[in-house]
MMTF fields as JSON, N, C-alpha, C and O atoms, coordinates in Angstrom:
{
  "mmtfVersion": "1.0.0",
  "mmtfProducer": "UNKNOWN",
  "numBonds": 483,
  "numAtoms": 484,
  "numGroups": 121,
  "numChains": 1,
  "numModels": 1,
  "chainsPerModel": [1],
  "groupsPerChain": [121],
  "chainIdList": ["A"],
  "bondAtomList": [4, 2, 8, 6, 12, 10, 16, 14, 20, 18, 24, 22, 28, 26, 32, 30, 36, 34, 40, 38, 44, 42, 48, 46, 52, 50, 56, 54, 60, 58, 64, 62, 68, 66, 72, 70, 76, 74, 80, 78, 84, 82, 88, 86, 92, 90, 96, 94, 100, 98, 104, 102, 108, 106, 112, 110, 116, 114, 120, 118, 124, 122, 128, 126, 132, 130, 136, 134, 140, 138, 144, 142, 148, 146, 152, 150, 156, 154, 160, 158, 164, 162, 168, 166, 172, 170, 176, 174, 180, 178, 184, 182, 188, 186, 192, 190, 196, 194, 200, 198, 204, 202, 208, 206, 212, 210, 216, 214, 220, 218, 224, 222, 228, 226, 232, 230, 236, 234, 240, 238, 244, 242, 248, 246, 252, 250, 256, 254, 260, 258, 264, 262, 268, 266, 272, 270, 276, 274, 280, 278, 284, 282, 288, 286, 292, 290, 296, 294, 300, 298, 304, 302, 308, 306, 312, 310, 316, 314, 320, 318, 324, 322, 328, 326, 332, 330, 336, 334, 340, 338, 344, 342, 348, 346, 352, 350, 356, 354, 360, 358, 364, 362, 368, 366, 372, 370, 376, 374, 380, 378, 384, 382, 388, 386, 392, 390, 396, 394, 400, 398, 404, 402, 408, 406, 412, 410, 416, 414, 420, 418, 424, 422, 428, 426, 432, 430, 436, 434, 440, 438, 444, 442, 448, 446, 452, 450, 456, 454, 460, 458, 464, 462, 468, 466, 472, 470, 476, 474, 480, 478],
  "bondOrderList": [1, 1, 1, 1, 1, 1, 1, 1, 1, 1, 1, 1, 1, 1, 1, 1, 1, 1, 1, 1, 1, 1, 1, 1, 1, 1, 1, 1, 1, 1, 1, 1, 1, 1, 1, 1, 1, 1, 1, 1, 1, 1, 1, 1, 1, 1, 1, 1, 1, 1, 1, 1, 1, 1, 1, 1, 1, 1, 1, 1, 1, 1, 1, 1, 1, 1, 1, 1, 1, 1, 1, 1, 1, 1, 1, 1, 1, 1, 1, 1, 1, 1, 1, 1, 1, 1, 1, 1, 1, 1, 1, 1, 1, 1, 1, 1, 1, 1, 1, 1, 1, 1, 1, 1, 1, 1, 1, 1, 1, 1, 1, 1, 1, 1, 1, 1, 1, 1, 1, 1],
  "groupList": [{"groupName": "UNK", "atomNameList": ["N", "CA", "C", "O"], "elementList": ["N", "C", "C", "O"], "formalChargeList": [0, 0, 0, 0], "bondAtomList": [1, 0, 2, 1, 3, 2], "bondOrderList": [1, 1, 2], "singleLetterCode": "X", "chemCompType": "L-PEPTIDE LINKING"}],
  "groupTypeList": [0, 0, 0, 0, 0, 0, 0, 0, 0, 0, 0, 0, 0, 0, 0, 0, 0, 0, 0, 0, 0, 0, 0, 0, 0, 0, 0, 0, 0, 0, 0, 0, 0, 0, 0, 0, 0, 0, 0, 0, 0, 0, 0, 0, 0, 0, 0, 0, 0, 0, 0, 0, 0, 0, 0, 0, 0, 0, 0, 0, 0, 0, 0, 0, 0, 0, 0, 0, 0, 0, 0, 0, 0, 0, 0, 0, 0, 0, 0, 0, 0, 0, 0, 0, 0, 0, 0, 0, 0, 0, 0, 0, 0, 0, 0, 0, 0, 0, 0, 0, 0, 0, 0, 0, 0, 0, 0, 0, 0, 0, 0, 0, 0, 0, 0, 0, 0, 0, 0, 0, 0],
  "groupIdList": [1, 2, 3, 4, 5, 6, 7, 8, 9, 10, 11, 12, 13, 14, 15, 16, 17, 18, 19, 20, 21, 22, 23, 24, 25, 26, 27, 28, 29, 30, 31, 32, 33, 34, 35, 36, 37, 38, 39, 40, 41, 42, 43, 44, 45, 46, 47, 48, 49, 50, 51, 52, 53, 54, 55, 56, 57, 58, 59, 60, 61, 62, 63, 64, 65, 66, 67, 68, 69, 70, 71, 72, 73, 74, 75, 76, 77, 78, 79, 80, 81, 82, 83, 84, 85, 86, 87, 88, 89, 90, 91, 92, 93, 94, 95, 96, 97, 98, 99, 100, 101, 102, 103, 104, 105, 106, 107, 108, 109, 110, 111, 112, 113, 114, 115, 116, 117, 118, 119, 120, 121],
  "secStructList": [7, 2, 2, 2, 2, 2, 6, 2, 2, 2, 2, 6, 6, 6, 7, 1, 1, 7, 7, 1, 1, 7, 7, 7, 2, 2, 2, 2, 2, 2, 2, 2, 2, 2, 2, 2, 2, 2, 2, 2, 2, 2, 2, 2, 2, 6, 6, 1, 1, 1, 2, 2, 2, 2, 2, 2, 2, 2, 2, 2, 2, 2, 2, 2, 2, 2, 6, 6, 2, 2, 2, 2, 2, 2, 2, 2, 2, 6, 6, 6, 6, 1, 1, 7, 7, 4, 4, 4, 4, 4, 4, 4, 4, 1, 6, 6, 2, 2, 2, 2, 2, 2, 2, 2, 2, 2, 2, 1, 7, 7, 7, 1, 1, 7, 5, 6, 6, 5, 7, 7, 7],
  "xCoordList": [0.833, 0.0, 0.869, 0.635, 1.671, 2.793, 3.444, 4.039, 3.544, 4.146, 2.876, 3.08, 1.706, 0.482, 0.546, 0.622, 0.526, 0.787, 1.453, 0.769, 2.756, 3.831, 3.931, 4.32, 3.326, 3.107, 1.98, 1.712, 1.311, 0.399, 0.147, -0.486, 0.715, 1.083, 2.261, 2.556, 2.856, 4.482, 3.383, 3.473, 2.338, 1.49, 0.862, 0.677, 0.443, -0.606, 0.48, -0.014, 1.437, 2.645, 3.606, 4.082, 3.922, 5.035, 4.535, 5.289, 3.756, 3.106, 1.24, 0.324, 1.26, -0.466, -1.108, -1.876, -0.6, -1.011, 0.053, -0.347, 1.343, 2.047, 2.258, 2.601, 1.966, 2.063, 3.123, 3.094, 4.316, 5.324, 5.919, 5.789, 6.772, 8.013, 6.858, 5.808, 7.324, 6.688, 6.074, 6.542, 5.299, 5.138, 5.002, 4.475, 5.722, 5.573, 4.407, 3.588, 4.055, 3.388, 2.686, 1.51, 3.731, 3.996, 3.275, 2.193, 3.961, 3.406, 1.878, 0.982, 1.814, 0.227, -0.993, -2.077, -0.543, -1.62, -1.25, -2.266, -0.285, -0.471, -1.2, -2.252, -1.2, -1.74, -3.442, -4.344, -3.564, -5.048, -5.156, -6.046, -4.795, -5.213, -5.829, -6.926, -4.749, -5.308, -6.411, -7.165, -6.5, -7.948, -8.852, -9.467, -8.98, -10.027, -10.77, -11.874, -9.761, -9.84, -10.196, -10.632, -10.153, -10.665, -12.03, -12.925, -12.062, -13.411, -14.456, -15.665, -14.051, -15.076, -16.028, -17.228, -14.987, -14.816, -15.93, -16.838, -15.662, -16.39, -18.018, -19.038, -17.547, -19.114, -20.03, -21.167, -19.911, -20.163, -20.285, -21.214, -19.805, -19.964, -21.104, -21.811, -21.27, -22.023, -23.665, -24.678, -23.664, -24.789, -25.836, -27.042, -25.425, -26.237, -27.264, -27.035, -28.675, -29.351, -29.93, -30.951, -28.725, -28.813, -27.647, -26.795, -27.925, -26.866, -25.412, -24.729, -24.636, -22.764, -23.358, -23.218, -24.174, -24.343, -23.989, -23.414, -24.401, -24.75, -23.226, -22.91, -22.424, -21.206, -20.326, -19.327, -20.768, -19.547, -19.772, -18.873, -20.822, -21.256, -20.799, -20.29, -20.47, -20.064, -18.482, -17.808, -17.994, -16.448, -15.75, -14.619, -17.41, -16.742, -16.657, -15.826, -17.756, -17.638, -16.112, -15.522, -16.184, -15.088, -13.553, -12.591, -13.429, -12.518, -12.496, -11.522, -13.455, -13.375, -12.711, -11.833, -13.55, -13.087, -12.186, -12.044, -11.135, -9.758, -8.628, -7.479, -9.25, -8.062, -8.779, -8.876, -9.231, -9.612, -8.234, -8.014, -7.577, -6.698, -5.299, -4.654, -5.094, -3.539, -4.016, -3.366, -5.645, -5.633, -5.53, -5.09, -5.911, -6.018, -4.073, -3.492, -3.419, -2.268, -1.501, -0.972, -1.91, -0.931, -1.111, -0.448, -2.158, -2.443, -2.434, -2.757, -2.047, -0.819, 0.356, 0.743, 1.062, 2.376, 2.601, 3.632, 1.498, 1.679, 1.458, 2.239, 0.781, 0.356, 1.672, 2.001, 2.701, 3.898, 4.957, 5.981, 4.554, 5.445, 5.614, 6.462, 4.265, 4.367, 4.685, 4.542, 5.047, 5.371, 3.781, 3.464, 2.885, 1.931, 1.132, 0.787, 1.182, 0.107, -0.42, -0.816, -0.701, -1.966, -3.098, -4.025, -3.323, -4.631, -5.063, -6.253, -5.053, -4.713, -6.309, -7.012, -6.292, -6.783, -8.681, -9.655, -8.788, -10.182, -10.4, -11.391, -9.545, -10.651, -11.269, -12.103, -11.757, -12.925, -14.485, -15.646, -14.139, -15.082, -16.041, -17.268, -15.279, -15.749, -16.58, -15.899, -17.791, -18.413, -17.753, -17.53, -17.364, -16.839, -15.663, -14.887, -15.286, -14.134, -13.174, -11.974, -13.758, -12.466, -12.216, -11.006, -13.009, -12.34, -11.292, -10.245, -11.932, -11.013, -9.232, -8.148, -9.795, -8.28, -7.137, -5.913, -8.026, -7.295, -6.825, -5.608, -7.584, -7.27, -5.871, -5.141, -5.78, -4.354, -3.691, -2.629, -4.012, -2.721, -2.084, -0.855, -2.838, -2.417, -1.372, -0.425, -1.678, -0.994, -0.276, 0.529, 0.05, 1.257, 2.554, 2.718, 3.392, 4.631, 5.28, 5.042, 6.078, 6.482, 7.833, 8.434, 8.195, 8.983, 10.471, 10.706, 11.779, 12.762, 13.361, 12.678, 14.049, 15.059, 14.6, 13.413, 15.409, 14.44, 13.662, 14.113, 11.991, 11.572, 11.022, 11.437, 10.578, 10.456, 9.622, 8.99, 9.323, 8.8, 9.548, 8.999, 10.727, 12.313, 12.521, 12.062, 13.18, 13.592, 12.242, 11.135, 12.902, 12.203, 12.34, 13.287, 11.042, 11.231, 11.931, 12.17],
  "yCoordList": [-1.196, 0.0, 1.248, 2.269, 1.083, 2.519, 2.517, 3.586, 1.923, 2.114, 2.842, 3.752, 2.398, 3.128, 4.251, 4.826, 4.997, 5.607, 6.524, 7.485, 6.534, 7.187, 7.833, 8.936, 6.499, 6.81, 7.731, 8.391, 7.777, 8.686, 9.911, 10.895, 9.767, 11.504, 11.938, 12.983, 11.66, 11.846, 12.9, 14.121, 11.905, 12.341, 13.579, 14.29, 13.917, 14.847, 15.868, 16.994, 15.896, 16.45, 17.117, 18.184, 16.741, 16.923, 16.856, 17.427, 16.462, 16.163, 17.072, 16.682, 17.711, 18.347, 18.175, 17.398, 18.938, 19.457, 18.887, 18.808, 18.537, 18.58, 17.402, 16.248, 17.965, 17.143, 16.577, 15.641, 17.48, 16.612, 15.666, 15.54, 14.723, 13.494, 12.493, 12.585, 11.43, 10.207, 9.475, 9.875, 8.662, 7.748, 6.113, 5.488, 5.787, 4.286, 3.77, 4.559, 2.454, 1.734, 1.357, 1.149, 1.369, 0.919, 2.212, 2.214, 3.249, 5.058, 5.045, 5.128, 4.975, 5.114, 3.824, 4.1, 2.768, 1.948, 2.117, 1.998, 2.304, 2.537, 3.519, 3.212, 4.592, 5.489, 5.298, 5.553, 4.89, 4.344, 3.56, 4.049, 2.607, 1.4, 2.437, 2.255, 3.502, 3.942, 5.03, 5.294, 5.609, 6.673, 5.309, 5.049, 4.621, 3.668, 2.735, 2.193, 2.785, 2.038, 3.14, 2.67, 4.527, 5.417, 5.75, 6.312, 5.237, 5.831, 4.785, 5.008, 3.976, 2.644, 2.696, 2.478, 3.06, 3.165, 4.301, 4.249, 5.253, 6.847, 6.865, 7.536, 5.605, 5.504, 4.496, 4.958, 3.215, 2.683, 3.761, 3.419, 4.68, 5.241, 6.167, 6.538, 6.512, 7.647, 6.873, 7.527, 5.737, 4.858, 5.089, 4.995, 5.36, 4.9, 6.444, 7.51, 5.809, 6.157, 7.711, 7.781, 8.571, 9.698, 10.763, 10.784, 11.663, 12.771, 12.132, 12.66, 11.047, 10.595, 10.306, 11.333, 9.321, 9.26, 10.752, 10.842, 11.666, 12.834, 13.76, 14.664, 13.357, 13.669, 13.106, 13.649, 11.828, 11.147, 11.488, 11.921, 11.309, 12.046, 12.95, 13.015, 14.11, 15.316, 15.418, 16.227, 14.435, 14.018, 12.917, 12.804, 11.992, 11.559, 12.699, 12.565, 13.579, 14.242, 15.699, 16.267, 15.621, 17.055, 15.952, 16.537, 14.748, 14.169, 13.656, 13.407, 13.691, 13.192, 14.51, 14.415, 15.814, 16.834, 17.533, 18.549, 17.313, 17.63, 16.554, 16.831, 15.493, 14.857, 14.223, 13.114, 15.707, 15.289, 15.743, 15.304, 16.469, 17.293, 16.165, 15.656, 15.982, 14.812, 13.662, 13.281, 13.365, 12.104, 12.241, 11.256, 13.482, 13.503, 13.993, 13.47, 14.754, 14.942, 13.478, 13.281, 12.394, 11.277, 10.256, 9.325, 10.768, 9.556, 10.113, 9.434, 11.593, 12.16, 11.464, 10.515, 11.845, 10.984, 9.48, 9.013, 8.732, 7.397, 7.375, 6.589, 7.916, 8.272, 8.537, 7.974, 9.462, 9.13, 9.022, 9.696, 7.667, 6.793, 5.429, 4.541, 5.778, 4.734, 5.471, 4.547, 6.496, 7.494, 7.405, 6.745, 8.665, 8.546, 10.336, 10.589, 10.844, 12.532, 12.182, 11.016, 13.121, 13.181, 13.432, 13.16, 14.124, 14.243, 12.514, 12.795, 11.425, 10.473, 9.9, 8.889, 10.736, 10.985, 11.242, 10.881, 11.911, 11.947, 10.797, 10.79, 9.764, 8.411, 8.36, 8.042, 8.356, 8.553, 8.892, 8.577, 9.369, 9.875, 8.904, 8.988, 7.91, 6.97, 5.923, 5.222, 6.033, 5.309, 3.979, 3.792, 2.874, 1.491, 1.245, 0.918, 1.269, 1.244, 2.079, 1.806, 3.261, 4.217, 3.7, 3.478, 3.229, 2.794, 1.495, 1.406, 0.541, -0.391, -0.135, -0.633, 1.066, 1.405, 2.018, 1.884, 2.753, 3.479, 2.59, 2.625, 1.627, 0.626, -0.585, -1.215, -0.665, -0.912, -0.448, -0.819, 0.909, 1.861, 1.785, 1.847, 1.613, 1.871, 1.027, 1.25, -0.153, -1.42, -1.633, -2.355, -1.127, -1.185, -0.835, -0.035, -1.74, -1.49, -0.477, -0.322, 0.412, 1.601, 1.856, 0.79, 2.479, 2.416, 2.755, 3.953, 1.603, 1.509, 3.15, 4.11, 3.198, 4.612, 5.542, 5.645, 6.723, 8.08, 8.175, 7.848, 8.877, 9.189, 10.56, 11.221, 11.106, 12.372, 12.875, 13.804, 12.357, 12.712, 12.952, 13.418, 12.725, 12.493, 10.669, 9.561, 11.079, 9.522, 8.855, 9.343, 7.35, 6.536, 6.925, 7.307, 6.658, 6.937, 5.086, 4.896],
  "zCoordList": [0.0, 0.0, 0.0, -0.647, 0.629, 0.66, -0.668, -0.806, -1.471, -3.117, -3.924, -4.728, -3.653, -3.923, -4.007, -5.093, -2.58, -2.068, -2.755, -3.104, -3.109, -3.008, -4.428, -4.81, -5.201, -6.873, -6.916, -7.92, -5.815, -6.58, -5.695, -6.077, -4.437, -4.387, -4.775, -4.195, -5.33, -6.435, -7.677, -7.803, -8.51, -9.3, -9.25, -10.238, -7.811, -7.723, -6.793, -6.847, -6.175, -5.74, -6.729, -6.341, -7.765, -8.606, -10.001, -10.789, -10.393, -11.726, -11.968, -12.692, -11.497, -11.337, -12.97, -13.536, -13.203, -14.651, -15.91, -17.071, -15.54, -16.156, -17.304, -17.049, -18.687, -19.846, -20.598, -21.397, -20.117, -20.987, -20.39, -19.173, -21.203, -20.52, -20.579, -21.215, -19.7, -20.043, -18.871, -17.805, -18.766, -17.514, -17.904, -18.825, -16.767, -17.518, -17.173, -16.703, -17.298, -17.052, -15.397, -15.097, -14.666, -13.557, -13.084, -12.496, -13.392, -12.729, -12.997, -12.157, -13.772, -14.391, -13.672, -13.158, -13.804, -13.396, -11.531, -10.847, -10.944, -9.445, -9.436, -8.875, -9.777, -9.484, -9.809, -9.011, -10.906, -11.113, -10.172, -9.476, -9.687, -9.27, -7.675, -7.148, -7.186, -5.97, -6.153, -5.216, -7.257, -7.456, -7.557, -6.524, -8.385, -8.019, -6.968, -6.938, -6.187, -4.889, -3.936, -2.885, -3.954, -3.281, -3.786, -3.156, -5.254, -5.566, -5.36, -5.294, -5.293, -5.128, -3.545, -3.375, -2.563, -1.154, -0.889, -0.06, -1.72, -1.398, -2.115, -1.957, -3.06, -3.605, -2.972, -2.88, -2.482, -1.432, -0.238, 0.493, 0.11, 1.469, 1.257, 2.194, 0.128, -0.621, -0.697, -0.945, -0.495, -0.991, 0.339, 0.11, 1.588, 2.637, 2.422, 1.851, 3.335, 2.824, 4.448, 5.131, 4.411, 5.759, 5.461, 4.573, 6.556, 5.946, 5.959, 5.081, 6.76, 5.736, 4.711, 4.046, 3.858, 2.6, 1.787, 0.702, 2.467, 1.451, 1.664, 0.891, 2.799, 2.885, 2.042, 1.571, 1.825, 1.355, -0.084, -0.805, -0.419, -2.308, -2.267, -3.386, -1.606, -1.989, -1.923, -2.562, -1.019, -1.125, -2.324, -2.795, -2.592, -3.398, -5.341, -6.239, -5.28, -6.085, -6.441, -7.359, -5.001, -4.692, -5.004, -5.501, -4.766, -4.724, -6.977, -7.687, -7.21, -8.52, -9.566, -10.424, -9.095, -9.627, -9.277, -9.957, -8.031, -7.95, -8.841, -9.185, -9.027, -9.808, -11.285, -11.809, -11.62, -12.728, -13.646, -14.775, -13.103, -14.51, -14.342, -15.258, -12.748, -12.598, -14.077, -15.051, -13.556, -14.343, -15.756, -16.349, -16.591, -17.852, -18.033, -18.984, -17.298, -17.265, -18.108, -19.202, -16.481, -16.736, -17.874, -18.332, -18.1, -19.498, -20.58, -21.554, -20.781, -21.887, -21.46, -22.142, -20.29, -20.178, -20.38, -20.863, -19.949, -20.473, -22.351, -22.886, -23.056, -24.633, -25.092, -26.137, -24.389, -24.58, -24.324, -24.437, -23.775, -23.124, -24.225, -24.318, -25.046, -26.409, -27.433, -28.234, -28.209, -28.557, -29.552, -30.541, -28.5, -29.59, -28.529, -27.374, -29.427, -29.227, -28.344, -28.355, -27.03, -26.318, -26.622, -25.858, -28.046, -28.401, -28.631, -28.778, -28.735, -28.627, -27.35, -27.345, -26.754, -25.215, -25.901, -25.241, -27.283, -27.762, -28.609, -29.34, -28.6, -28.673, -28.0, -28.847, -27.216, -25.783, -26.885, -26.621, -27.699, -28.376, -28.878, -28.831, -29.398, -30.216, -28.745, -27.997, -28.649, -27.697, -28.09, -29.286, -27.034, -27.129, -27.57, -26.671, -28.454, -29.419, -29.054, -29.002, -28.759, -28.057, -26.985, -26.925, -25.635, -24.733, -24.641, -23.999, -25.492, -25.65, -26.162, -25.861, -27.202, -27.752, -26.807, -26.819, -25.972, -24.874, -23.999, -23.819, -23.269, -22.444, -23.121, -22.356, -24.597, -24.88, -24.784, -24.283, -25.323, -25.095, -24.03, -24.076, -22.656, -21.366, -21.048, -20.294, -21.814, -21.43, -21.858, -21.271, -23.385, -24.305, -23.408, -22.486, -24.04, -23.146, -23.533, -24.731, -23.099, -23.793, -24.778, -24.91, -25.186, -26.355, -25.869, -25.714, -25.538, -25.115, -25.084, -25.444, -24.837, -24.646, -24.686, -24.376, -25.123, -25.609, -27.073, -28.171, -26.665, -27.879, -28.223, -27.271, -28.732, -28.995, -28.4, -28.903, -26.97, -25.938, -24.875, -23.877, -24.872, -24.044, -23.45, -23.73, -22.811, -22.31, -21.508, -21.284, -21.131, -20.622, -18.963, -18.275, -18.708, -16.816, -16.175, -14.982]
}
């Protein structure tokens, strides 16, 4: 849990907004793996049916829209980390098909040494 952790306030610490350079694989899915596991938690907590329900919805909403920009940030940096545009990021568009494409991308292993995104992390 502390590697979790660490990857992903590194992310939201040092990386806010920031689009260039690269993230690997490893950077990117820890860090998902812990927004998801917080969001799962906050939406379950959000479910009960009294005012914490209505706390936790509003934390889990205030918590979705503070890391909305880290998250679109890092998955430019992972986009190239395979050497491929962040615009890359509006397959999303394509209902189904875009997500699937994106969800390779994520997984694609990234492209050895430096690429015209700079080096490998």
């Amino acid at each position: 849990m502390s590697a979790l952790k660490t990857y992903f306030f590194d992310v939201i610490a040092k990386q806010y907004i920031h689009l260039q350079g690269r993230a690997s694989r490893k950077q990117y899915w820890m860090y998902a793996l812990f927004y998801i596991v917080v969001n799962i938690v906050l939406g379950i907590l959000s479910s009960m049916d009294n005012i914490l329900g209505i706390l936790f919805f509003i934390c889990f909403m205030l918590y979705s829209l503070a890391l909305l920009l880290p998250s679109i940030s890092i998955s430019v940096r992972r986009l190239h980390d395979i050497n491929r545009s962040g615009w890359w990021l509006l397959i999303f568009i394509v209902p189904m098909l875009g997500t699937l494409i994106w969800l390779v991308f994520m997984l694609w292993p990234g492209t050895p040494g430096p690429n015209r995104f700079g080096n490998q992390n």
